[in-house]
C-alpha positions as CSV (number, residue, x, y, z in Angstrom):
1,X,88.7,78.6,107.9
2,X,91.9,80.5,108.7
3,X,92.9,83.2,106.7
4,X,96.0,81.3,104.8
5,X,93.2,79.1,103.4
6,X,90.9,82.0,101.6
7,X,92.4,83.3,98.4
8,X,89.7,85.9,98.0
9,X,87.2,87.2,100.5
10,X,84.1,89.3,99.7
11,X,82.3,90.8,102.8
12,X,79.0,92.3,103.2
13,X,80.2,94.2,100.0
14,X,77.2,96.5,97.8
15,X,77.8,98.8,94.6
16,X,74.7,101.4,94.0
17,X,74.1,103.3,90.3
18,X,72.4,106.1,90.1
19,X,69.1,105.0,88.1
20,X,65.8,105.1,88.1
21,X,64.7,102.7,91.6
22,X,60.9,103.8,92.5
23,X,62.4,102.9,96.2
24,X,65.9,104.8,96.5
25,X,66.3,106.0,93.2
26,X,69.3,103.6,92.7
27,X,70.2,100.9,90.8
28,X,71.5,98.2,92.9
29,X,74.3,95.8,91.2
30,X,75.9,94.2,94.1
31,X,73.5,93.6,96.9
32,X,75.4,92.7,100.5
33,X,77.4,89.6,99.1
34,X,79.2,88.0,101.9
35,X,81.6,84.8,100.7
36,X,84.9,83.2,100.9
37,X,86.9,81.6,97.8
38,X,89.3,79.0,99.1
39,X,92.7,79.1,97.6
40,X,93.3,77.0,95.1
41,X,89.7,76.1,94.4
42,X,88.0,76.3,90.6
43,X,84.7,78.9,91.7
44,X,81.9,79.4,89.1
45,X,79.6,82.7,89.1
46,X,76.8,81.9,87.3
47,X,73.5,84.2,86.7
48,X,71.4,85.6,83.6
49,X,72.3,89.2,82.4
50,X,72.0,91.5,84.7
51,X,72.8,89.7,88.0
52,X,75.6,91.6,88.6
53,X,78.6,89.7,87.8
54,X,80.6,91.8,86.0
55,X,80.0,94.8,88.7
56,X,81.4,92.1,91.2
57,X,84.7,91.3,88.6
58,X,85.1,94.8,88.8
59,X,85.4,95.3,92.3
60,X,87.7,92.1,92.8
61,X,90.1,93.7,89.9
62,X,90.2,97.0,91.9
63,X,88.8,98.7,88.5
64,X,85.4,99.7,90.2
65,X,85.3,100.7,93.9
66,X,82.4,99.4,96.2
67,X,79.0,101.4,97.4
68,X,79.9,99.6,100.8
69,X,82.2,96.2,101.8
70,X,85.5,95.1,101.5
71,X,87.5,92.7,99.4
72,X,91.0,91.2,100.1
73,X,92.6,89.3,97.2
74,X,95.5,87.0,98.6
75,X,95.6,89.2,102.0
76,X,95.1,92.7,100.2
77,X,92.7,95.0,100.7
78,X,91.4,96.0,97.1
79,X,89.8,98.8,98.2
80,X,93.0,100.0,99.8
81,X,95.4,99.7,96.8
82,X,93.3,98.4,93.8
83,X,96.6,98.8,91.8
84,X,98.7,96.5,94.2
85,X,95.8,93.9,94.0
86,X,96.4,93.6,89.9
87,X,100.0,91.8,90.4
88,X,98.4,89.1,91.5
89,X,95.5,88.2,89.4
90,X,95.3,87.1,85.2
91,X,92.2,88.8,83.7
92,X,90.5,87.7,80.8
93,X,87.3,89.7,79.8
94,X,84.6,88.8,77.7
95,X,86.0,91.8,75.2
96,X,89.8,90.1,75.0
97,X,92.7,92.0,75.3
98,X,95.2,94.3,74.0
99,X,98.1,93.9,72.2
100,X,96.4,92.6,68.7
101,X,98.8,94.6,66.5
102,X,101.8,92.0,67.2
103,X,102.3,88.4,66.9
104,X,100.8,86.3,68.7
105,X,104.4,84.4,70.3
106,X,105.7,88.2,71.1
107,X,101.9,89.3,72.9
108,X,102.5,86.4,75.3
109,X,106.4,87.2,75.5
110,X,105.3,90.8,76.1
111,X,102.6,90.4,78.5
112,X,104.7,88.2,80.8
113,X,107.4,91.2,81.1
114,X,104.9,93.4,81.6
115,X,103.8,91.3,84.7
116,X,107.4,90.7,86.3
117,X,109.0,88.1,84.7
118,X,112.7,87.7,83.4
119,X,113.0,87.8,79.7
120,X,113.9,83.9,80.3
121,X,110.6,83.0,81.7
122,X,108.4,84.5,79.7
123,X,110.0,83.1,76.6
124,X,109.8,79.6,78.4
125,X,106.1,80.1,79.3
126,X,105.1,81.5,76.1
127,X,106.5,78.1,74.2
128,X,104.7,75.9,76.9
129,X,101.6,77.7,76.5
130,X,102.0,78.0,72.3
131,X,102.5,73.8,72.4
132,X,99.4,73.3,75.1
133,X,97.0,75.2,73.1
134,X,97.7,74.0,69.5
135,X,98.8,77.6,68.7
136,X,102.1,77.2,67.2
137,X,101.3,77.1,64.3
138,X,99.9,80.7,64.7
139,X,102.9,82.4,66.6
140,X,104.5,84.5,63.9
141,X,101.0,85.5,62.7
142,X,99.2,89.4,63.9
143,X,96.9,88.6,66.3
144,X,94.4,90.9,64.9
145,X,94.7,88.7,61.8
146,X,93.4,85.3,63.8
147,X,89.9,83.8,63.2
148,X,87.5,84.8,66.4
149,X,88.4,81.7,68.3
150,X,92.2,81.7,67.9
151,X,92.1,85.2,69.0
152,X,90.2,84.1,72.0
153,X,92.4,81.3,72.6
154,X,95.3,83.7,72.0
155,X,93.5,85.9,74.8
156,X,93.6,83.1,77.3
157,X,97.4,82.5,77.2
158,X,97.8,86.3,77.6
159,X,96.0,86.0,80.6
160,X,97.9,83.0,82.0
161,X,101.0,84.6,81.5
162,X,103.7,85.4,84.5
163,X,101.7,82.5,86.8
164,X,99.3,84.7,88.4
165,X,98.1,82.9,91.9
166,X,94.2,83.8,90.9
167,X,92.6,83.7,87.8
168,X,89.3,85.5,86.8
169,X,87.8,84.3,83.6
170,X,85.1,85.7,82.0
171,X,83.6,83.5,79.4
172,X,86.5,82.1,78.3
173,X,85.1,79.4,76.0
174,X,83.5,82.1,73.6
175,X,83.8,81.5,70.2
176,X,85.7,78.3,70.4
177,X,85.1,74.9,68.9
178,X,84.6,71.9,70.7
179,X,87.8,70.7,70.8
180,X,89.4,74.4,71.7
181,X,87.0,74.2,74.8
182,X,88.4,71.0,75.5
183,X,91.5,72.5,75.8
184,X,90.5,75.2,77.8
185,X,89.1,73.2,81.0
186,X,91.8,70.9,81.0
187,X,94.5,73.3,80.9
188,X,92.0,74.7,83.9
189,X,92.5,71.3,85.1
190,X,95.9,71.2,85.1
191,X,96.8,74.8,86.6
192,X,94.7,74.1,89.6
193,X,95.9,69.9,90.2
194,X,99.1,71.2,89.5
195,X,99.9,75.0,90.5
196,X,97.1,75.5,93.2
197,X,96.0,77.9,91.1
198,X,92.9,79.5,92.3
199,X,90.0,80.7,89.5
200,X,87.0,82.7,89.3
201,X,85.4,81.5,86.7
202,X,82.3,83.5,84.7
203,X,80.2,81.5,82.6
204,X,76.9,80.6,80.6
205,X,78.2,77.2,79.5
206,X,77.4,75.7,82.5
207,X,76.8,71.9,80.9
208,X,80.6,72.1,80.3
209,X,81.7,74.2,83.7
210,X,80.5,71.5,85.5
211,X,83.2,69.8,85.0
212,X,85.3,71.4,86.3
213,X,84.1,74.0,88.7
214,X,84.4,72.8,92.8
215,X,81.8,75.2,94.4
216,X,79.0,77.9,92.6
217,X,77.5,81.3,93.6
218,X,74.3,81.9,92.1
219,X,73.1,85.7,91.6
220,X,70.1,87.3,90.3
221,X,69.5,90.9,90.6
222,X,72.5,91.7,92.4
223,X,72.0,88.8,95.2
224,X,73.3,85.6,96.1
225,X,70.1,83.1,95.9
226,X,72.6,79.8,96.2
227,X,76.0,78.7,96.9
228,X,77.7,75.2,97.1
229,X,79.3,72.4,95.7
230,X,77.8,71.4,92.1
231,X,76.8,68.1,94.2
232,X,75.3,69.8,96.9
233,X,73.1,71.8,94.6
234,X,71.6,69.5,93.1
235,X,70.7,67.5,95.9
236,X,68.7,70.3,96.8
237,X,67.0,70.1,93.8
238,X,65.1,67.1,95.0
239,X,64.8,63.7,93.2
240,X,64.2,64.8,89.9
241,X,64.9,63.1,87.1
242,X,65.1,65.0,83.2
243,X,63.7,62.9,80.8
244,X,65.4,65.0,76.6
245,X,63.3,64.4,73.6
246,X,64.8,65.0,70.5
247,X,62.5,64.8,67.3
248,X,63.6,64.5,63.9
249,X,64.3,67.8,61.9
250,X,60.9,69.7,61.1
251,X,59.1,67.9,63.6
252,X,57.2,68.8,66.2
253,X,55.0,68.0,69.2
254,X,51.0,68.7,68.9
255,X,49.2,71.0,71.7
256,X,47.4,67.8,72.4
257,X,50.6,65.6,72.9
258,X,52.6,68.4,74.8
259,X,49.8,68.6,77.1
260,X,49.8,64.9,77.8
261,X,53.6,65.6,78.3
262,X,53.5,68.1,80.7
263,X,50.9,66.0,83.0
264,X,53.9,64.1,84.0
265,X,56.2,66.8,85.2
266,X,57.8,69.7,84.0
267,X,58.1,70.3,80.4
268,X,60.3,73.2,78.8
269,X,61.3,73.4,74.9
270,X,65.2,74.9,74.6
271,X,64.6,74.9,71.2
272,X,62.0,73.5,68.6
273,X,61.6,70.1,68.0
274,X,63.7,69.8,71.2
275,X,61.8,68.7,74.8
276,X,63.1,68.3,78.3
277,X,60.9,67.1,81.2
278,X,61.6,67.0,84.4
279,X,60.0,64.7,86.4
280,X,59.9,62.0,90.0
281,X,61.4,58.7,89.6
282,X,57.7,56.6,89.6
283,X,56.7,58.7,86.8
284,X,59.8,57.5,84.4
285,X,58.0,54.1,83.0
286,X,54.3,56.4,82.4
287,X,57.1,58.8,80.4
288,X,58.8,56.1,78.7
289,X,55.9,54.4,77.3
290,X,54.2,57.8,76.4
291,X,57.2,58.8,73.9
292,X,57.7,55.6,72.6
293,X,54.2,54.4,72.4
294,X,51.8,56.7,72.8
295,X,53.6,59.6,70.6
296,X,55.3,57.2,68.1
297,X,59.0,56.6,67.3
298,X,58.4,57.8,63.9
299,X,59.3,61.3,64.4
300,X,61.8,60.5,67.1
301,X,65.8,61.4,66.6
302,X,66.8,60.7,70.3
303,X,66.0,60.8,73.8
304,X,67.6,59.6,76.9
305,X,67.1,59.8,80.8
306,X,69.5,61.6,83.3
307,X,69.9,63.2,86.1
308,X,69.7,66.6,87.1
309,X,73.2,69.0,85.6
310,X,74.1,72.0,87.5
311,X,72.7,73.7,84.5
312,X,68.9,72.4,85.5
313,X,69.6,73.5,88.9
314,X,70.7,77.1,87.3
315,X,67.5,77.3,85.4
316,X,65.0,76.1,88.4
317,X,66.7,78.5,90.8
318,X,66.1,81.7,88.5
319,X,62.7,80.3,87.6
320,X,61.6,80.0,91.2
321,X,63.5,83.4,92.4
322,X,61.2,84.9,89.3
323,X,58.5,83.5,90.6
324,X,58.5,84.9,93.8
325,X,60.1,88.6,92.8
């Protein structure tokens, strides 16, 4: 891939804390991550607590320099002028951003001068954004006087403000309803079909990501354990099919009956009175007639058969890089 096509590339980069390692008497956050994102591609970084993502945000925003590596943003070297690199990228952390003591119409207005545009523009973007988001209706109120969720939808214009060529969003669905997080991945959508716009996206709500996102790095403990298209992922996963109980409220599944569950794959509980196995396509008729037969329909809300999300493939992968840590 020639370098015109990469938007952001990460090589062999490693950041080191000083902590308490039996081995080096380090903590390692960023262990030798080597990848490519393509310019205008939607790419998900996905990985429990601790993995290292926001260590790697860091480095990409110049706010954190690396143990070891480099990183170019849209042909700079962040390590070389971290404050060059912020031009060109539209931050959103998990914490929001400033600005909360004015209204929410003059934060975007003030946030796209502050990032180069003409008075003009960012009056023009600010009302485009306002109409997109259903926050007009908000635009002469403090933004430290919004509800969680219109603050963080507030937070998301801010960081779409001045048309930055790559985006880096950390959770940005966080506190929002439904429809808000709607909103969010089209607009996504949109900026990317549209603009080219290139995103880095950080996320937990991988179910709804999915949708979205065009490629996925995996990381636990600092490392890359997968990378790929959602599609190629799970194909890797193998033929699996997940089979979601859900039981009616206060119910729940006997020892007895889970056992006679988890004899037919692999059986987790998100939450109570809530089941998922996994399990090979022959086994889907013995699974069927089990929860509609053999454990009743009495206590049964729901259940359907699909195949495997991204978010299953998520889960298996950190349950089988556990397993062998």
């Amino acid at each position: 891939m020639s370098a015109p096509d990469i938007a952001i590339r990460v090589d062999h980069l490693t950041r080191t804390f000083p902590g308490k390692s039996r081995k080096s008497g380090q903590i390692i956050a960023n262990d030798d991550l080597t990848f490519t994102v393509r310019r205008g591609e939607i790419f998900g970084l996905l990985g429990p607590n601790g993995a290292g993502k926001t260590t790697l945000i860091s480095q990409l925003l110049g706010l954190l320099r690396p143990t070891a590596g480099e990183i170019w943003v849209e042909g700079i070297n962040v390590v070389q002028q971290p404050d060059v690199v912020k031009q060109h990228i539209g931050f959103l952390p998990q914490t929001g951003l400033a600005m909360r003591g004015v209204e929410v119409e003059r934060a975007l207005r003030y946030t796209g001068r502050l990032r180069g545009q003409t008075e003009a523009d960012a009056r023009a973007q600010s009302q485009e954004l306002l109409h997109e988001l259903d926050l007009r209706p908000y635009a002469d109120r403090l933004v430290q006087k919004l509800s969680g969720g219109l603050m963080r939808l507030t937070h998301f214009a801010m960081a779409l403000m001045g048309r930055p060529q790559v985006l880096v969003l950390d959770e940005p669905t966080n506190e929002l309803d439904p429809q808000k997080r709607r909103l969010v991945w089209d607009v996504l959508a949109r900026l990317n079909r549209n603009q080219g716009t290139t995103c880095v996206l950080v996320t937990h709500n991988v179910l709804e990501a999915e949708k979205v996102l065009q490629r996925v790095a995996v990381l636990r403990h600092g490392r890359m354990i997968a990378l790929g298209t959602p599609g190629v992922l799970k194909q890797q996963s193998g033929e699996r099919l997940r089979l979601e109980v859900q039981l009616k409220e206060d119910a729940v599944y006997g020892e007895d009956e889970l056992a006679r569950l988890a004899a037919l794959g692999a059986l987790d509980s998100p939450r109570p009175g809530q089941y998922r196995l996994y399990l090979m396509p022959e086994r889907i008729a013995a699974a069927t007639e089990l929860v509609v037969r053999g454990l009743g329909l009495a206590r049964l809300d729901d259940f359907r058969l699909a195949p495997p999300s991204l978010e299953d493939v998520y889960l298996e992968l950190d349950r089988t890089h556990g397993r062998h840590e």
